[in-house]
C-alpha positions in Angstrom: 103.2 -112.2 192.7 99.4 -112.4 192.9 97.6 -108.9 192.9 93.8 -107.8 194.1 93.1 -104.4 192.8 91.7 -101.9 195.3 88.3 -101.2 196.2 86.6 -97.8 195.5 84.9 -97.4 198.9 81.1 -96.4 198.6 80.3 -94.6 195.7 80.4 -91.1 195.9 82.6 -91.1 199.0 85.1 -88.4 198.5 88.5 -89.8 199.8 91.4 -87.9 201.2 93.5 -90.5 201.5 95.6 -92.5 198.2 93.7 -95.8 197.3 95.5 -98.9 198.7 96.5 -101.7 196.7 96.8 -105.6 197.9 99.7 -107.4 196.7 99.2 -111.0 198.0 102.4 -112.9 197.7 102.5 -116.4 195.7 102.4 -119.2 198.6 104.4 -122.0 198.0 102.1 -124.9 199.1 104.5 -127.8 198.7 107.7 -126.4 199.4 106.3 -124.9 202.8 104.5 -128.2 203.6 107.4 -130.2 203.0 109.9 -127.8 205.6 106.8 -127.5 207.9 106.9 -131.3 208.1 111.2 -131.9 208.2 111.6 -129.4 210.7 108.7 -129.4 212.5 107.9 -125.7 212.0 104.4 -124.3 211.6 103.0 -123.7 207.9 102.7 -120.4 208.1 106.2 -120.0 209.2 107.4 -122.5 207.0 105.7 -120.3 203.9 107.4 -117.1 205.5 111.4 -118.7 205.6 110.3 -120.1 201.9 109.3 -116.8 200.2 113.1 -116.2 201.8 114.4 -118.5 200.0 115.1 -121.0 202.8 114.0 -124.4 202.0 116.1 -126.7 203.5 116.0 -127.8 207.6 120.0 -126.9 208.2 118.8 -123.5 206.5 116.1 -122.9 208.5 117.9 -123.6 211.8 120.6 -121.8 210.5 118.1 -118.7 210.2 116.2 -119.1 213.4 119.2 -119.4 215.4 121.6 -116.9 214.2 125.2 -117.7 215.9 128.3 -116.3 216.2 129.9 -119.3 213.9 127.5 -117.1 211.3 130.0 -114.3 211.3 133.3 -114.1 208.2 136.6 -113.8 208.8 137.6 -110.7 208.5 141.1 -111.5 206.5 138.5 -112.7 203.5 138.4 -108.7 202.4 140.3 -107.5 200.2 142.5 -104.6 201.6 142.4 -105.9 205.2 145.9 -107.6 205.6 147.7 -104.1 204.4 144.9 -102.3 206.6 145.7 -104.1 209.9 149.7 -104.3 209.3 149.6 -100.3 208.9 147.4 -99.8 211.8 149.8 -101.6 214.1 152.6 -100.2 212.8 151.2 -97.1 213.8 150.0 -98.9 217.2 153.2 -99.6 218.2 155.2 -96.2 217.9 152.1 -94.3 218.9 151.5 -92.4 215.9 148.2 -90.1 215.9 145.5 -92.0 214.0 143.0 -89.4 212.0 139.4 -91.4 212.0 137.1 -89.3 209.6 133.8 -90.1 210.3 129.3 -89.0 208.9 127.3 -87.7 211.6 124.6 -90.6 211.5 124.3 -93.5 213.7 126.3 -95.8 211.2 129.3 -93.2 210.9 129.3 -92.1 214.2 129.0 -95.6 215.7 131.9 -96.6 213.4 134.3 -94.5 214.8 133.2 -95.9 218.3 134.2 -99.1 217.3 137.8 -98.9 215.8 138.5 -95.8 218.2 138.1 -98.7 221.4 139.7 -101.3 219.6 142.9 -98.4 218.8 143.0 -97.5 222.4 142.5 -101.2 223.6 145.8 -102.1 222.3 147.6 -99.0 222.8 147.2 -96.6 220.2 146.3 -92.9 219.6 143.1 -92.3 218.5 141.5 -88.8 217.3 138.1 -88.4 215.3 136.4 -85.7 213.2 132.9 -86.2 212.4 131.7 -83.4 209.8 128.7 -80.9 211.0 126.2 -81.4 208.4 125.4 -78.0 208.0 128.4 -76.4 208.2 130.8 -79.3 206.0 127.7 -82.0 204.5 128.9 -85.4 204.1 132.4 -86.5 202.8 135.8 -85.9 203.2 137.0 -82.1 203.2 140.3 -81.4 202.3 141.0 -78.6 204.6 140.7 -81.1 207.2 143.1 -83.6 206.2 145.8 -80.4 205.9 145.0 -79.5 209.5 145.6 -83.1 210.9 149.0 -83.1 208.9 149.9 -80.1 210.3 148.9 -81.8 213.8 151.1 -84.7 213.5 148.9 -87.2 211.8 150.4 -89.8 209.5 147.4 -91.9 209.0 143.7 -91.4 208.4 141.0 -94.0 208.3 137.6 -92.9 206.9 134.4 -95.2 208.2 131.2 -94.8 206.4 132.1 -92.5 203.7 135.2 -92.3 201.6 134.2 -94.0 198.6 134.0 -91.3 196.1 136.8 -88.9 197.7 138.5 -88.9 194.8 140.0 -85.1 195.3 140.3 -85.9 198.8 142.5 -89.0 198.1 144.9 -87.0 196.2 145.1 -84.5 198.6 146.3 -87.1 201.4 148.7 -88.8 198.8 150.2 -85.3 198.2 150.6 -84.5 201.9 152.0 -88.0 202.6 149.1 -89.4 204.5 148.5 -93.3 204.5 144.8 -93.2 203.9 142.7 -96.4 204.3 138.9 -96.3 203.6 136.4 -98.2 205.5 132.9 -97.5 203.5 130.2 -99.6 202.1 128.7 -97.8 199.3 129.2 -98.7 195.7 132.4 -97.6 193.5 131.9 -94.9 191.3 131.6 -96.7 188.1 129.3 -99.4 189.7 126.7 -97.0 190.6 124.1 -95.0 188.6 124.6 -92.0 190.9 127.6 -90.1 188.7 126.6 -86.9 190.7 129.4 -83.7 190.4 130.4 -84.5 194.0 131.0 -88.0 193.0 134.7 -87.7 191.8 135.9 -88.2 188.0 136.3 -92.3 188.3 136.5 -93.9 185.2 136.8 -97.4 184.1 140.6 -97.5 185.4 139.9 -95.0 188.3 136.7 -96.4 190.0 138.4 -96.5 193.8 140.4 -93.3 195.1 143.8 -94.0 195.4 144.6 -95.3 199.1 146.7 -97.2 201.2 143.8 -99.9 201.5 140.2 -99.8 200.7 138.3 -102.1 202.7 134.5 -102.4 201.0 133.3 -105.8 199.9 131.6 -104.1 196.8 135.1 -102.9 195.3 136.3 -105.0 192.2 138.8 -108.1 193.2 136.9 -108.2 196.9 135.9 -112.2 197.6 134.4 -111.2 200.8 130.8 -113.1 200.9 128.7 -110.5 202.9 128.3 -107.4 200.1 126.0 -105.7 202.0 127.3 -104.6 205.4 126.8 -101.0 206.4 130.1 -98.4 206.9 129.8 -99.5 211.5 130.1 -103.1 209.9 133.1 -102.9 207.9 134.8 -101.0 210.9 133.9 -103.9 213.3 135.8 -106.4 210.9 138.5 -104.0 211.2 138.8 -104.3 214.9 137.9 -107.8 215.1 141.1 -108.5 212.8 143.5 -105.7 214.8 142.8 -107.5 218.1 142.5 -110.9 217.4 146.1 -110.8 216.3 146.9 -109.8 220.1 144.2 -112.6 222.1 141.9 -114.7 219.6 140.2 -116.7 221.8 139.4 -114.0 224.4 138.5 -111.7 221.4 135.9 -114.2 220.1 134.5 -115.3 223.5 134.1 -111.5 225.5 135.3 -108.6 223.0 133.8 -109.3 220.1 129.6 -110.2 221.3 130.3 -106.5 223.2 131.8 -104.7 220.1 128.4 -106.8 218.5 126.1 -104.9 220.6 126.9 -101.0 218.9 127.2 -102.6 215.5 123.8 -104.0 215.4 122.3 -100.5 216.2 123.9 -99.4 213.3 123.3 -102.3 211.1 119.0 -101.9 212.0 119.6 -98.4 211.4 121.3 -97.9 208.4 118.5 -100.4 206.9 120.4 -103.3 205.2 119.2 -106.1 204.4 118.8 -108.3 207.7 119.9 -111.7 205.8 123.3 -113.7 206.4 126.0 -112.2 208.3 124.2 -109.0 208.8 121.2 -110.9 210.3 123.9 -112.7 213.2 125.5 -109.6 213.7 122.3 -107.9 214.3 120.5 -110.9 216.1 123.5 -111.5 218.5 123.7 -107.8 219.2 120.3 -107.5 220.4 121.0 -110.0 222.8 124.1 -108.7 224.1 121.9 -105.6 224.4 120.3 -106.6 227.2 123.1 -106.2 229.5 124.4 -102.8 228.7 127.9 -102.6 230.5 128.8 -99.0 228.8 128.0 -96.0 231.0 126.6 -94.7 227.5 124.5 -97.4 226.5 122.9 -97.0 230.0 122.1 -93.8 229.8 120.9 -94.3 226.4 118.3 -96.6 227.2 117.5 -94.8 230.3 116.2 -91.4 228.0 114.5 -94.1 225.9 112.6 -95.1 228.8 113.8 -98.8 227.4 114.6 -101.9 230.0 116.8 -104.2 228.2 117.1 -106.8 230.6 113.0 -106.5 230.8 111.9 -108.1 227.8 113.6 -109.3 224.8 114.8 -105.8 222.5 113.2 -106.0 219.0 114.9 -104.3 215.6 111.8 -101.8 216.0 113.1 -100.6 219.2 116.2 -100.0 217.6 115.2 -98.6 214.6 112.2 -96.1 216.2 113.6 -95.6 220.1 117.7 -95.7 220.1 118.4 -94.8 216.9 116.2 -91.5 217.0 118.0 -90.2 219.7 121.7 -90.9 218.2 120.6 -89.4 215.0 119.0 -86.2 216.5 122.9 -85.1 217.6 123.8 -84.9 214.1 120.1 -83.4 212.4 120.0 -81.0 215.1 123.9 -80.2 216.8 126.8 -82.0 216.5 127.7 -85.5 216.2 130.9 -85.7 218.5 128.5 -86.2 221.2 127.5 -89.4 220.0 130.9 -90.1 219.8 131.6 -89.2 223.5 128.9 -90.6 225.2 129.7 -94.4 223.9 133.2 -93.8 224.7 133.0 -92.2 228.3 133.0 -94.0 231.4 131.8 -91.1 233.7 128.3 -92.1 234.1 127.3 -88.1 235.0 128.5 -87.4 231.9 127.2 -90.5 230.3 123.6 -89.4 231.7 124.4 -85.7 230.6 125.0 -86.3 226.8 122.1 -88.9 226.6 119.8 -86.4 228.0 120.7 -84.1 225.8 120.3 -86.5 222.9 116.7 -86.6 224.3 116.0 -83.1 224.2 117.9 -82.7 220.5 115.3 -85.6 219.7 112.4 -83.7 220.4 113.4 -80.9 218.9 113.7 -82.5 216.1 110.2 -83.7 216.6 108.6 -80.1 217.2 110.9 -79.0 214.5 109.3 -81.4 211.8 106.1 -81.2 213.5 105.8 -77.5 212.5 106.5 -77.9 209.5 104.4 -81.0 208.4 102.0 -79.1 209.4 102.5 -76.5 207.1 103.3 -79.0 204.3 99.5 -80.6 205.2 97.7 -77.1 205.2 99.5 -76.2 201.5 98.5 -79.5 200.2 94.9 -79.1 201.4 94.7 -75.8 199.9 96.4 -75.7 196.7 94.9 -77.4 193.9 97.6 -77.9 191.9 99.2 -80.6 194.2 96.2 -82.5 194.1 97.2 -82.5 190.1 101.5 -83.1 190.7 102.6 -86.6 190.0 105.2 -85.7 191.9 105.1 -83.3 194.5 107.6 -80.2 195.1 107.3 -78.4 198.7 109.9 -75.6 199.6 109.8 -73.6 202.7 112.1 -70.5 203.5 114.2 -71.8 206.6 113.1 -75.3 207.5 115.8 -77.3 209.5 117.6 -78.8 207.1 118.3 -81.9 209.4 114.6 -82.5 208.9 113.5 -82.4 205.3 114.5 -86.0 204.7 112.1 -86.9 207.0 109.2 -84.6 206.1 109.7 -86.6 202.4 109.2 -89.5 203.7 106.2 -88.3 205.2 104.5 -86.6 202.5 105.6 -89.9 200.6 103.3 -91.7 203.5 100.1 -89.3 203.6 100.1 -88.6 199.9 101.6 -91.6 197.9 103.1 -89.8 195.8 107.2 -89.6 195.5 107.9 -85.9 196.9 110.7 -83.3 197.3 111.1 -81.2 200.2 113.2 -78.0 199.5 114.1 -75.5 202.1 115.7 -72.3 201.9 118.5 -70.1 203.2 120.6 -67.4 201.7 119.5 -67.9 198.5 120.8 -71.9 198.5 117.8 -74.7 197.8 118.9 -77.9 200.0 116.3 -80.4 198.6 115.5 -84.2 200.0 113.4 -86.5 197.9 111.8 -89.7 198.6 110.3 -92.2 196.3 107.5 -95.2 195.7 107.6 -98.1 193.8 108.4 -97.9 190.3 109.9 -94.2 190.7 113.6 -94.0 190.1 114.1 -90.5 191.8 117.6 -90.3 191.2 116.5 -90.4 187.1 114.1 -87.8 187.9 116.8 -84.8 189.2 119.8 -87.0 186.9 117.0 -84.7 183.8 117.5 -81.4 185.5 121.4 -82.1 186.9 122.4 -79.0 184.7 120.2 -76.9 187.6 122.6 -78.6 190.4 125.8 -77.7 192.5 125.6 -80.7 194.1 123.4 -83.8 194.1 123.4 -87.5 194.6 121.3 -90.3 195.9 119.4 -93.6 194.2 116.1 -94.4 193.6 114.0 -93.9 196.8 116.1 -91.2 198.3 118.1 -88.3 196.8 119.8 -84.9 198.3 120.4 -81.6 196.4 121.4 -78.2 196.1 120.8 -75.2 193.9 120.8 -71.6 194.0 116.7 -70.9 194.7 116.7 -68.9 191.2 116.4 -72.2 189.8 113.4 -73.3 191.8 111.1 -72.7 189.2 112.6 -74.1 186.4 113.1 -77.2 188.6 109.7 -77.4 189.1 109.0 -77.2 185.4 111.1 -80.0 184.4 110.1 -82.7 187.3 106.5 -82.0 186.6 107.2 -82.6 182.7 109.5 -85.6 183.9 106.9 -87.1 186.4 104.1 -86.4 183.2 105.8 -89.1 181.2 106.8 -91.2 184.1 103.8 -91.5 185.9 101.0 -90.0 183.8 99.1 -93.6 183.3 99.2 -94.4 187.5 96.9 -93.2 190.1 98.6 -92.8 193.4 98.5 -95.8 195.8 99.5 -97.4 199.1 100.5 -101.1 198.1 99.1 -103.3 201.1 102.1 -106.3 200.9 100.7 -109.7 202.3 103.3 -111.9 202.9 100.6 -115.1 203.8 97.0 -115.6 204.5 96.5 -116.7 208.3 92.6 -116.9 209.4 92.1 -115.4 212.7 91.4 -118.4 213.9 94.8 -119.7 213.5 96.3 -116.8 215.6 97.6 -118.5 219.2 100.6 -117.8 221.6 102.3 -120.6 220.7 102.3 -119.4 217.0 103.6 -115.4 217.6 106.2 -117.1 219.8 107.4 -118.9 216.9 107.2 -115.9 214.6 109.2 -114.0 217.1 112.3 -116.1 216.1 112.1 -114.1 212.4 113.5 -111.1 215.3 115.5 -108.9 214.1 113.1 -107.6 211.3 113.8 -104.9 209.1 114.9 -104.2 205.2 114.9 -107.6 203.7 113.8 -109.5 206.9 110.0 -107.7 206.7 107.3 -107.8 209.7 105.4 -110.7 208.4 101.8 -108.9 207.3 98.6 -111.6 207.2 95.4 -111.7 205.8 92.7 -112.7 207.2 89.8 -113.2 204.6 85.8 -112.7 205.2 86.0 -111.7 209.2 83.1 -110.8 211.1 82.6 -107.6 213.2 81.2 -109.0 216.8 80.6 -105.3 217.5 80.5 -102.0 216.3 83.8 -100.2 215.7 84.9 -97.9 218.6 86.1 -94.6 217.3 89.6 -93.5 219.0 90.3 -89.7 219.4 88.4 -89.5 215.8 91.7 -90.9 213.9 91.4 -95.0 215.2 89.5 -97.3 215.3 89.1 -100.2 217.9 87.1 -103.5 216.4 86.6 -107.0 217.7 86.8 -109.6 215.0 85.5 -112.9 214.8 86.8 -115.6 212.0 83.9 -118.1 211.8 84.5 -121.5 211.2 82.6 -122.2 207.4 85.2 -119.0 206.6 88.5 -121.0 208.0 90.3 -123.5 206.1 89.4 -127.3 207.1 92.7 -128.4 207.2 95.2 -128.0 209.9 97.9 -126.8 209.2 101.1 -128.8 208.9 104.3 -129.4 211.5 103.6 -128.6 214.9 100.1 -128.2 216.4 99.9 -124.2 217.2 96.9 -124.0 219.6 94.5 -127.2 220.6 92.0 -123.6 221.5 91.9 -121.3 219.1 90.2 -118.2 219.5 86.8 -117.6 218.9 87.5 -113.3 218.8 90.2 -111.4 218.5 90.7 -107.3 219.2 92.0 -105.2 216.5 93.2 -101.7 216.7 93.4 -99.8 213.2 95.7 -96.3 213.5 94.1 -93.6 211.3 92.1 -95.8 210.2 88.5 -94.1 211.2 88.3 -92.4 207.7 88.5 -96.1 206.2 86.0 -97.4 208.4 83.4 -94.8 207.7 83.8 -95.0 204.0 83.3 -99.2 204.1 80.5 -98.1 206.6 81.3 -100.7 209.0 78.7 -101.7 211.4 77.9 -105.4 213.7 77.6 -108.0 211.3 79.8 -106.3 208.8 82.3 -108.7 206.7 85.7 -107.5 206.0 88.9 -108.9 204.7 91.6 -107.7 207.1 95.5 -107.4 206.3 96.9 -107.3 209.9 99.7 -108.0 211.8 100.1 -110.1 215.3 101.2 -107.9 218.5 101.1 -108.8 222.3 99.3 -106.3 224.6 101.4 -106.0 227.5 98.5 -104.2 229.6 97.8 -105.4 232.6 93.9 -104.9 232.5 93.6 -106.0 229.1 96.9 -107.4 227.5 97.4 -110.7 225.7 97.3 -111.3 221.3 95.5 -108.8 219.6 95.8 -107.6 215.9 97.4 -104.5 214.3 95.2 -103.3 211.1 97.0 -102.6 208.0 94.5 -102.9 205.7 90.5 -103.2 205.1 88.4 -104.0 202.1 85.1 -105.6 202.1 84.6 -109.7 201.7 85.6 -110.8 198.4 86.5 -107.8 197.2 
């Protein structure tokens, strides 16, 4: 991959914010030009499905047009066939089935899914989805005692289950048929061997069950290894009722049972590629006609009109999923449960609502404490120092600190910890940049731990707060010999150069068929080499900016590009919008005339007054630079 270092800004500007970094992705000029030309696709989109992977014309189709032909049979897992015969069994004399849920969207969506398709063809369906506060994630024991003592014979865990070794055991003993629906990685195929993992070994690296359905277990053929936990449940109900009515299954169940699993496959942030990318695509469009009294309601609090315009992945990812996540951060996740499963539309427009106001207080709940977190990093020296930053805070919602990481991780880009504390128990979340493995980092002080787990962007962890400062001690000395020769830094990542010039409707209605995007499927960013300002940049509410850009012709290639024509009229100017970008401007001192390299992305202004293509700003550095 080609890289352009940063620029250092004027000299003697003091900056506030980390240096960015442009990482300009190799083209591949005769691959691209060659699937531009065989199936007639623009260059630029041709270069995109390239650096995918996708050379070929069937692949390409096969990638623009995701289909429901896309999606595996189910009987290819390993564990299904025993999964399914059990289930029905179980069907058929009504015997209670347990199903043990997580309180995010891809746990709680899961048991949505098989708890319809149970009570579809006639079974008994209960659920228990943990608190986070009160159980944390995972199996608990006590709970699996209390459903034998209720009558249940079987128990079905979605989205967690993995590593419930104990757990396991504890079904086996009472004489519960336990079959695990989950997506993360064995025990001995993972580098998280946290406590709370279990005490796999080589022979032991799956928890003894009456089926394990997971695609990344040892012996599984399945082709798709990276579904998430909502997924795996969906094959699961597409192979219990497909015994009963295939062809109806295919053709009117399964694209509505398509629509919840693609929230939680944009949520859970898989990779968007193969099957994951049809169930995700198809999903979206089933999306936009909503038949569930909960999924009405849902969009309704979201202030989103499906049948309006065509959903995205970011509305998933930044409007639904939000509000389904806020039950479990904030209360409990049952409701999520309930309002997908209801068909009282009061009661439907009651829980979504309530999802709502969970949601923003969540967002005054993080907002207080960011800012906190902002104040203490602009006042204490030392953090200025930290290669890796360590924040604790006595009582911060512990729904939240994941999320005030990731934030610190964005304004600071640095990785960073964010600990809070209650009753003399640390709960810490960490989140990580490029290059960082985080889990290594705690994996050094693991003897300080009751409890931690995670990978390489993202851990969890608990200890009693004595051993805060010790912690402290041994992740600076860690991130000291980790990071020591690295300067924090925002990578800019350019997938393609596109001149401004180049920009036309025609063009981001072409890109819009990359839809969904997400992890593995990215937002295409541009670059847009030696632009001109036409104007002054227009300060917004002292944090954005507001520029018009011109890209003059002697800065454009010559050549057209190859495949279809995108525009006979380009355009001569284009508006760009920059969030928090003011600081940047003033440093580069930008003015009418000025020339800029800009790394961007293409968006459509819906405005009445002054919609049409205008440009997001991702990135500036001067010409040349």
């Amino acid at each position: 991959m080609g890289t352009s270092g940063a620029d250092s800004g004027n000299p003697g500007t003091q900056r506030t914010q980390p240096r960015d970094r442009w990482m300009i992705a190799e083209p591949h000029p005769e691959a691209a030009a060659a699937l531009a030309q065989e199936a007639r696709l623009p260059l630029v989109l041709a270069e995109l499905l390239v650096a995918r992977g996708i050379t070929r014309t069937a692949e390409a189709f096969a990638f623009l047009n995701p289909d429901p032909a896309h999606l595996h049979d189910p009987l290819l897992m390993l564990g299904m066939e025993a999964a399914v015969a059990r289930l029905e069994r179980a069907i058929a004399t009504r015997e209670p089935i347990l199903l043990y849920g997580d309180y995010d969207v891809d746990g709680t969506v899961a048991v949505v899914l098989l708890k319809t398709a149970i009570e579809m063809l006639g079974g008994e369906a209960r659920f228990h989805v943990p608190h986070r506060l009160r159980e944390g994630y995972g199996m608990q024991s006590s709970v699996l005692e209390t459903a034998y003592a209720e009558g249940v014979r079987v128990v079905v865990t979605v989205d967690t289950g993995m590593r419930a070794f104990a757990e396991a055991e504890t079904a086996r003993r009472l004489g519960l048929d336990l079959i695990v629906t989950d997506h993360h990685l064995p025990a001995a195929a993972s580098a998280d061997r946290s406590p709370s993992a279990g005490s796999g070994d080589a022979h032991n690296e799956v928890p003894a069950a009456l089926a394990i359905l997971n695609p990344n277990q040892p012996g599984c053929a399945y082709p798709e290894k990276s579904l998430c936990g909502a997924a795996i449940a969906l094959k699961l109900a597409q192979a219990l009722l497909e015994r009963r009515q295939p062809e109806r299954v295919r053709e009117k169940t399964l694209p509505s049972f398509l629509k919840m699993a693609a929230i939680a496959t944009i949520a859970d942030a898989v990779p968007l590629r193969g099957e994951n990318r049809a169930i995700a695509a198809i999903g979206l469009r089933e999306l936009r006609r909503p038949a569930s009294a909960g999924l009405r309601a849902l969009f309704a609090a979201a202030a989103l009109d499906p049948a309006a315009r065509q959903l995205t992945g970011f509305d998933v990812a930044f409007r639904l999923a939000p509000r389904i996540n806020a039950a479990g951060r904030m209360d409990v996740a049952s409701d999520v449960v309930e309002l997908f499963t209801t068909r009282d539309s009061h009661r439907a427009t009651e829980l979504a609502n309530k999802l709502e106001h969970l949601n923003r207080e969540r967002r005054d709940v993080e907002a207080a404490a960011l800012k906190t977190i902002e104040a203490r990093l602009a006042a204490d020296a030392e953090f200025a120092a930290d290669r890796l930053l360590v924040i604790d805070g006595d009582g911060w919602h512990r729904g939240v600190i994941g999320i005030l990481a990731s934030r610190v991780v964005e304004r600071t880009a640095k990785p960073a910890i964010v600990i809070s504390i209650e009753d003399g128990v640390a709960h810490g979340s960490g989140r990580s940049v490029d290059g960082f493995a985080m889990l290594s980092a705690i994996e050094s002080c693991s003897g300080l731990f009751t409890r931690f787990g995670g990978h390489a962007f993202a851990v969890g962890f608990a200890l009693p707060s004595d051993n805060l400062p010790e912690l402290k001690r041994r992740l600076r000395e860690y991130a000291e010999q980790h990071l020591a020769a690295r300067e924090p830094e925002r990578l800019v990542r350019i997938h393609a150069e596109l001149p401004l010039d180049r920009i036309t409707p025609v063009l981001a209605g072409w890109l819009k068929k990359l839809e969904p995007l997400g992890h593995g499927n990215p937002e295409p960013l541009f670059m847009a080499r030696n632009t001109r300002l036409v104007a002054a940049p227009r300060i917004m509410k002292a944090r954005h900016i507001a520029l018009s850009l011109a890209q003059d012709a002697a800065s454009s290639p010559s050549n057209p590009p190859a495949g279809l024509p995108v525009s006979a009229a380009p355009v001569s100017s284009i508006r760009a919008v920059g969030w928090n970008m003011a600081e940047r401007a003033m440093e580069l001192r930008l003015e009418q005339g000025s020339r800029i390299d800009v790394a961007y992305r293409i968006r459509e202004n819906d405005h009445p007054d002054f919609g049409g293509l205008e440009i997001e700003i991702m990135g500036l550095r001067p010409a040349g630079a």
